[in-house]
TIVO-2410 file (N, C-alpha, C; in nm, 3 decimals):
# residues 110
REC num residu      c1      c2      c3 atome chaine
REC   1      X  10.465  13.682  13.925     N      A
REC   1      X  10.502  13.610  14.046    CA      A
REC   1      X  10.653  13.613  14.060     C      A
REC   2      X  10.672  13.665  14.139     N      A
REC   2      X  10.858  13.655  14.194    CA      A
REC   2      X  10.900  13.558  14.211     C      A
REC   3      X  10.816  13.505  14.348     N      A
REC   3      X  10.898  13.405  14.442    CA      A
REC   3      X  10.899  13.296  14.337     C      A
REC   4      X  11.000  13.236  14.355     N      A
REC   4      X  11.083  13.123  14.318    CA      A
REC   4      X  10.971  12.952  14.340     C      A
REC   5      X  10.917  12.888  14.236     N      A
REC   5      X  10.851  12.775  14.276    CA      A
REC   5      X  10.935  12.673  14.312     C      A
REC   6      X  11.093  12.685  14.271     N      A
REC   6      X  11.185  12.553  14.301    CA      A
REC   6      X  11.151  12.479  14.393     C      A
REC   7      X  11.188  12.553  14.501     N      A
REC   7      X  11.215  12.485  14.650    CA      A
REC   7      X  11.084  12.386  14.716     C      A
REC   8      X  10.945  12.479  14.660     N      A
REC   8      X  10.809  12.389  14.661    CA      A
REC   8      X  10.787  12.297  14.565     C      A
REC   9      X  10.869  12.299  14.463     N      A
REC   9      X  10.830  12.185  14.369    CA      A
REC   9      X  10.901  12.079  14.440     C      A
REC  10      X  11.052  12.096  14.490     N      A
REC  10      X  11.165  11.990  14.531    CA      A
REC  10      X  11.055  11.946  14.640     C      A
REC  11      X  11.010  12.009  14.733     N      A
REC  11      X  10.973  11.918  14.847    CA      A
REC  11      X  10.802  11.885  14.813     C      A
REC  12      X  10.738  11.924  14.685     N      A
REC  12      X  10.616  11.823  14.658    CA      A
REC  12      X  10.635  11.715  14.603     C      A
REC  13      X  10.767  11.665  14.500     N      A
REC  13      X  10.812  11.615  14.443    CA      A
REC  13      X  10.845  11.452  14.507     C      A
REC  14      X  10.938  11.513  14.641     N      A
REC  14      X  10.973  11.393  14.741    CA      A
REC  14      X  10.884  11.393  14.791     C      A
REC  15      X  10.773  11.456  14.861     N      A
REC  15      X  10.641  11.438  14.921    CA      A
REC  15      X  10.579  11.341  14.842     C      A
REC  16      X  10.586  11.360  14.723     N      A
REC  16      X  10.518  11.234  14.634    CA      A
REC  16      X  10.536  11.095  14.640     C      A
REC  17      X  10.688  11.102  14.630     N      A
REC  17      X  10.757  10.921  14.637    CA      A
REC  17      X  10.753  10.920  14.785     C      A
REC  18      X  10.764  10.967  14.892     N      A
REC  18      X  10.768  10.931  15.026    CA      A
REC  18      X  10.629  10.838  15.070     C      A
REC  19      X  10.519  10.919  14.979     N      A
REC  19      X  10.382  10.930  15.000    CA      A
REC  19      X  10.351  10.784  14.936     C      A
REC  20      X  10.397  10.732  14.824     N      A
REC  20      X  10.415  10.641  14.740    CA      A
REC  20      X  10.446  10.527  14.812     C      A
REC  21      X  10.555  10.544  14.867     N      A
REC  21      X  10.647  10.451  14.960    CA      A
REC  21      X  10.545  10.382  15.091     C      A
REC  22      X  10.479  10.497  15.155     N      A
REC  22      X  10.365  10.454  15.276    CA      A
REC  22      X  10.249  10.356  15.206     C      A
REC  23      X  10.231  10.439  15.093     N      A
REC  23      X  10.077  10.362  15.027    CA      A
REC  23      X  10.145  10.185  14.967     C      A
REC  24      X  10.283  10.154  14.914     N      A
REC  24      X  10.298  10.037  14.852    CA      A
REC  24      X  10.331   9.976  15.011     C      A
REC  25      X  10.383  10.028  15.138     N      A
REC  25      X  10.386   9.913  15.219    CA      A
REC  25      X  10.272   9.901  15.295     C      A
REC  26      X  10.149   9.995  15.282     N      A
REC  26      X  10.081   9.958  15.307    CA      A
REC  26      X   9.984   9.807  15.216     C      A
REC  27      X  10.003   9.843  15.124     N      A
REC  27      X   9.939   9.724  14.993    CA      A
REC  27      X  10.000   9.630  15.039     C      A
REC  28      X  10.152   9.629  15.048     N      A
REC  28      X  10.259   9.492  15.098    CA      A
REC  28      X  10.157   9.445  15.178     C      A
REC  29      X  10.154   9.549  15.324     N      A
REC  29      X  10.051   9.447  15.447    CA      A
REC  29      X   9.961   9.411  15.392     C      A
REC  30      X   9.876   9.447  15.330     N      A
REC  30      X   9.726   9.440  15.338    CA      A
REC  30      X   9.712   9.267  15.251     C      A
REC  31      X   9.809   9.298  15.113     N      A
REC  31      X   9.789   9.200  14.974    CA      A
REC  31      X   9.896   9.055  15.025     C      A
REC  32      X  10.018   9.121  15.093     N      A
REC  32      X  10.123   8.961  15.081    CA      A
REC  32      X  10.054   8.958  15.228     C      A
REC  33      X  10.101   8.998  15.311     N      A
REC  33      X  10.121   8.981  15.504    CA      A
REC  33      X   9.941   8.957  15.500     C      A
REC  34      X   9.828   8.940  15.434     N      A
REC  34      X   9.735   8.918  15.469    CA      A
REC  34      X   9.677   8.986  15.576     C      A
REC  35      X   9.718   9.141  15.642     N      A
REC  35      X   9.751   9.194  15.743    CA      A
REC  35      X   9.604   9.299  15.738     C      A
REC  36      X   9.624   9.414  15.834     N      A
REC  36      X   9.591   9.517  15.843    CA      A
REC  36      X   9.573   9.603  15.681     C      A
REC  37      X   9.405   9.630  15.654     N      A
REC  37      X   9.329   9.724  15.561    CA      A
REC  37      X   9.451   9.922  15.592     C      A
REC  38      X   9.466   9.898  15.698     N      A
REC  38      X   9.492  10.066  15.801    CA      A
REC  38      X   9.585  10.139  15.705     C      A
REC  39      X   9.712  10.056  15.669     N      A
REC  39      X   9.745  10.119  15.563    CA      A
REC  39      X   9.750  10.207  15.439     C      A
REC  40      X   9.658  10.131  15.395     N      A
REC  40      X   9.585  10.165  15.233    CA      A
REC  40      X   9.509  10.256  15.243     C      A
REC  41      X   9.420  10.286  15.403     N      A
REC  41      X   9.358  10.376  15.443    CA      A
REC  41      X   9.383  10.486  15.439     C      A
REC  42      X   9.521  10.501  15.543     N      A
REC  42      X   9.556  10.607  15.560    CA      A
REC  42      X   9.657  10.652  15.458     C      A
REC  43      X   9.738  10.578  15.382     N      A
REC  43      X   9.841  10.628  15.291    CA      A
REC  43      X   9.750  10.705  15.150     C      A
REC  44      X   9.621  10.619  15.092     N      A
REC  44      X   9.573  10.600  14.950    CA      A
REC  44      X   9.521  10.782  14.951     C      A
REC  45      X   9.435  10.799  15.052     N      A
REC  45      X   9.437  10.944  15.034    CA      A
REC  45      X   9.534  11.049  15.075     C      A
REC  46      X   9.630  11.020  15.120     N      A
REC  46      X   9.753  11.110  15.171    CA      A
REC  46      X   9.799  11.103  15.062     C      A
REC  47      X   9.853  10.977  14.927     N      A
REC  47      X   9.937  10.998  14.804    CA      A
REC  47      X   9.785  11.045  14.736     C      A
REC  48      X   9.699  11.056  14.712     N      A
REC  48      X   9.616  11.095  14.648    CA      A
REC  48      X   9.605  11.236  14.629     C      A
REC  49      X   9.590  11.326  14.768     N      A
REC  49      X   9.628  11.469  14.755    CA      A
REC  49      X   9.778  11.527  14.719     C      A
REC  50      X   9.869  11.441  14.807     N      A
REC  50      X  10.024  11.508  14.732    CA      A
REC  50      X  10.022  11.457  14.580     C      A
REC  51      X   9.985  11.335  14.503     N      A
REC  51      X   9.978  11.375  14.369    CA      A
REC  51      X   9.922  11.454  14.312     C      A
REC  52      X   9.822  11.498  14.369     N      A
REC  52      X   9.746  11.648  14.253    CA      A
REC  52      X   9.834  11.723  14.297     C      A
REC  53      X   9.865  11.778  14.435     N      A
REC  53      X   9.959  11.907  14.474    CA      A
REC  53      X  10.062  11.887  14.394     C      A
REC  54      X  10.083  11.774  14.330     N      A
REC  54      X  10.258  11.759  14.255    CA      A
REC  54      X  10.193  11.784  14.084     C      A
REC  55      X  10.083  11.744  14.060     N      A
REC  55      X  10.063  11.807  13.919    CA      A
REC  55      X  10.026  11.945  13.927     C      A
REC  56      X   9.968  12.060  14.031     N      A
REC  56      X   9.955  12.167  14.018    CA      A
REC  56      X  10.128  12.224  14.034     C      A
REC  57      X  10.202  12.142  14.093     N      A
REC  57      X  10.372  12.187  14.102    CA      A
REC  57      X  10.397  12.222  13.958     C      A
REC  58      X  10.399  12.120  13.873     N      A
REC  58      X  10.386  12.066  13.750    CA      A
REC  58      X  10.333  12.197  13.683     C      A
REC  59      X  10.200  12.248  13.697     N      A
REC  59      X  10.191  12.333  13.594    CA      A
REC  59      X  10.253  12.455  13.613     C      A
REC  60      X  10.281  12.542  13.771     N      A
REC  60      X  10.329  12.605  13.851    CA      A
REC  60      X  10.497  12.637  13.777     C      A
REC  61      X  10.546  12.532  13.787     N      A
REC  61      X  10.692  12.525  13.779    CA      A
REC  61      X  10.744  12.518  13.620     C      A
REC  62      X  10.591  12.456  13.515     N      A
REC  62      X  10.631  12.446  13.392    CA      A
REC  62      X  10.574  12.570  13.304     C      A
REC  63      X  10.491  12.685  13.374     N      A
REC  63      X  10.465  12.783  13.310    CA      A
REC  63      X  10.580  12.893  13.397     C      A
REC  64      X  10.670  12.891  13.505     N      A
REC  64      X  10.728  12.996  13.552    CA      A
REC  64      X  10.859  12.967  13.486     C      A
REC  65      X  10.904  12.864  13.425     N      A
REC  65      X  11.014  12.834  13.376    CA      A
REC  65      X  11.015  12.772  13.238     C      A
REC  66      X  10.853  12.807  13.168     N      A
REC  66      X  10.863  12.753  13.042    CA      A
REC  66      X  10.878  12.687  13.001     C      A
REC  67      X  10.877  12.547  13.083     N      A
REC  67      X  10.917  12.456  12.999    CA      A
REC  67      X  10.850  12.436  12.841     C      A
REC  68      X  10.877  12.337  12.781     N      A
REC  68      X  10.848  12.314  12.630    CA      A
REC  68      X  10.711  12.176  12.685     C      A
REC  69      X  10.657  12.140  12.586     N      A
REC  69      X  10.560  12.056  12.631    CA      A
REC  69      X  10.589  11.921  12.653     C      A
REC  70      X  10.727  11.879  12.602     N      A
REC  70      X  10.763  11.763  12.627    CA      A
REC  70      X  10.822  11.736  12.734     C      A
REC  71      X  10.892  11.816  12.813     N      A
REC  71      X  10.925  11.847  12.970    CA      A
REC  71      X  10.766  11.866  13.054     C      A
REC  72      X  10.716  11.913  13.008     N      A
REC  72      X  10.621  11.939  13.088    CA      A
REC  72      X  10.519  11.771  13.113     C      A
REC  73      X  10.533  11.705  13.015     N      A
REC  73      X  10.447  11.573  12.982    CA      A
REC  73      X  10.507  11.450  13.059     C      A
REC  74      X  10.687  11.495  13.045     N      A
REC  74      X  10.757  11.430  13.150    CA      A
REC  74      X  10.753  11.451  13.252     C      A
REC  75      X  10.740  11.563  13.295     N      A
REC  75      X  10.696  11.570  13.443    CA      A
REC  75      X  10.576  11.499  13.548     C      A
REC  76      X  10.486  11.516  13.414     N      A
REC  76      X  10.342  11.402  13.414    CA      A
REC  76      X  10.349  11.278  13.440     C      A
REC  77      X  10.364  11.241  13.374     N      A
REC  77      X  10.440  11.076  13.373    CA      A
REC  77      X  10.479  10.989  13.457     C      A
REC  78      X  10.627  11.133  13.500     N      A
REC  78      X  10.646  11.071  13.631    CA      A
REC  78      X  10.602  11.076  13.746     C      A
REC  79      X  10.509  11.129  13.728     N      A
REC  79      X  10.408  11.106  13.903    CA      A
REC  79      X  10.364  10.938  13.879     C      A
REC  80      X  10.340  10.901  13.783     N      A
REC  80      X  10.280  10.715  13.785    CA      A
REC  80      X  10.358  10.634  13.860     C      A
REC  81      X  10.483  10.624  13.829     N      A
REC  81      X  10.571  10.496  13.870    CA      A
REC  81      X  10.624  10.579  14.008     C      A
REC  82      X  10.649  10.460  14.098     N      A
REC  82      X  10.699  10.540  14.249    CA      A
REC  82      X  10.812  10.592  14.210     C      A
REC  83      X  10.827  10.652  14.299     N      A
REC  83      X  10.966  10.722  14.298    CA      A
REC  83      X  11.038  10.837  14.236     C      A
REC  84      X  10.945  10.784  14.056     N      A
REC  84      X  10.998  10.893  13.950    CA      A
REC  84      X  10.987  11.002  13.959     C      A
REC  85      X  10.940  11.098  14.029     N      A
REC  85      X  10.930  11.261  14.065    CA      A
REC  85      X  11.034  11.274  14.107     C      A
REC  86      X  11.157  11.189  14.192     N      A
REC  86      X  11.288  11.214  14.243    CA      A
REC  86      X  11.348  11.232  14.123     C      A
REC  87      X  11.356  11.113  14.029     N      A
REC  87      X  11.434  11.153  13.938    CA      A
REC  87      X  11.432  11.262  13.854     C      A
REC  88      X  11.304  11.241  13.792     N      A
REC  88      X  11.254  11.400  13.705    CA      A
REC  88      X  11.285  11.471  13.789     C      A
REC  89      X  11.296  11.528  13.917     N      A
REC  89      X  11.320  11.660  13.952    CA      A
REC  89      X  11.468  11.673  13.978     C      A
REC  90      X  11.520  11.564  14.004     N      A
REC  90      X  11.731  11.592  14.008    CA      A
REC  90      X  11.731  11.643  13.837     C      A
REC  91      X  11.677  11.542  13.748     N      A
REC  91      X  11.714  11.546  13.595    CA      A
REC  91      X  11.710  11.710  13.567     C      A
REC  92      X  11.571  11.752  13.585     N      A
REC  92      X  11.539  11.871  13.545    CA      A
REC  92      X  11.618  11.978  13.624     C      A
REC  93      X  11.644  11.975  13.766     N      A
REC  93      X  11.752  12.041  13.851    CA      A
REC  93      X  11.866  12.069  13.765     C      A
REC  94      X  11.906  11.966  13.734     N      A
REC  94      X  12.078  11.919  13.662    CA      A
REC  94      X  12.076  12.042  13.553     C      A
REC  95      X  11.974  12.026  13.445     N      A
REC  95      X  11.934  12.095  13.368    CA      A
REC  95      X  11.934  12.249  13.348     C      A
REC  96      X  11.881  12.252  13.484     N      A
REC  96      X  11.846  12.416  13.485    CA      A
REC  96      X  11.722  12.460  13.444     C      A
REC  97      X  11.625  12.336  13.484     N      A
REC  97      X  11.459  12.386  13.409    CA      A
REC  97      X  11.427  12.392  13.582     C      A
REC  98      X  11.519  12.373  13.652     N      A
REC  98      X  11.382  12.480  13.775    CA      A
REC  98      X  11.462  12.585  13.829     C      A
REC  99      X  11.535  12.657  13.748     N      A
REC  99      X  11.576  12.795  13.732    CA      A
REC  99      X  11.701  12.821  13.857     C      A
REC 100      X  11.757  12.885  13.900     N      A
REC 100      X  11.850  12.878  13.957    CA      A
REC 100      X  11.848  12.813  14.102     C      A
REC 101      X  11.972  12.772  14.151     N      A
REC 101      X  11.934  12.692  14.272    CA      A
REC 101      X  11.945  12.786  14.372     C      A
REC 102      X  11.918  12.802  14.499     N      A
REC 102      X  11.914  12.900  14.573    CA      A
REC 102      X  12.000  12.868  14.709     C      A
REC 103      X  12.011  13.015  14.674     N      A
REC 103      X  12.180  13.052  14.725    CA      A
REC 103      X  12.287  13.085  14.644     C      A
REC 104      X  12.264  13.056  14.478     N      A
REC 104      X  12.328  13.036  14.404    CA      A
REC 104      X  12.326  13.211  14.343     C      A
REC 105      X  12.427  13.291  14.303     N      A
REC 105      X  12.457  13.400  14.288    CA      A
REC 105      X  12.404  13.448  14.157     C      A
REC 106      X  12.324  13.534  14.080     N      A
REC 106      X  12.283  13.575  13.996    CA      A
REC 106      X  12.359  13.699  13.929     C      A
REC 107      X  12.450  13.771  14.051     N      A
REC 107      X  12.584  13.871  14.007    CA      A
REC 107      X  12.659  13.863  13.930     C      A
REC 108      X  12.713  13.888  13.876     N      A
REC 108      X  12.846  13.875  13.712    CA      A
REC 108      X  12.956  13.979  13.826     C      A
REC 109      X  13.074  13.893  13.880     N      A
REC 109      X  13.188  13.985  13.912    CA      A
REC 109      X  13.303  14.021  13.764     C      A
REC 110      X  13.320  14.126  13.747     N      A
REC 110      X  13.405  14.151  13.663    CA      A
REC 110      X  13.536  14.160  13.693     C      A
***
């Protein structure tokens, strides 16, 4: 496989916590505001599919770039708590475990 998984991992990644974000204010309405079920409805299976799409990212991105299994377990992980796929994926960015950033020059000028 050539193409580059970065750029689809970065945007399943935030797809995840965005997805996260709809489903807890939906719970907000439903559990504090005594409000509207519609929420939970529509968010619980929308974060339900972008979390698997973010663990197939996960295996996608940790067999094209090798990670080691303890990166790879972290990556796991952080799909549980909201948000954490942002971080794991800047962390691992920072790193250089999702392989070069694009745009970024692979040339050696001498």
């Amino acid at each position: 496989m050539t193409r580059n998984p970065r750029p689809l991992f970065r945007v399943v990644a935030t797809a995840e916590a965005v997805s996260w974000l709809g489903l807890l204010a939906g719970m907000f309405v439903k559990w504090v505001l005594h409000g509207s079920e519609a929420g939970v409805h529509v968010f619980g299976p929308i974060h339900g599919t972008v979390f698997l799409l973010y663990l197939v990212g996960v295996l996608v991105a940790g067999r094209r770039f090798a990670w080691d299994a303890r990166t790879s377990l972290l990556a796991v992980v952080a799909a549980f708590p909201p948000f954490a796929t942002l971080l794991f994926e800047r962390w691992a960015d920072h790193r250089g475990l999702l392989g070069v950033a694009a745009g970024a020059s692979t040339r050696h000028t001498a």
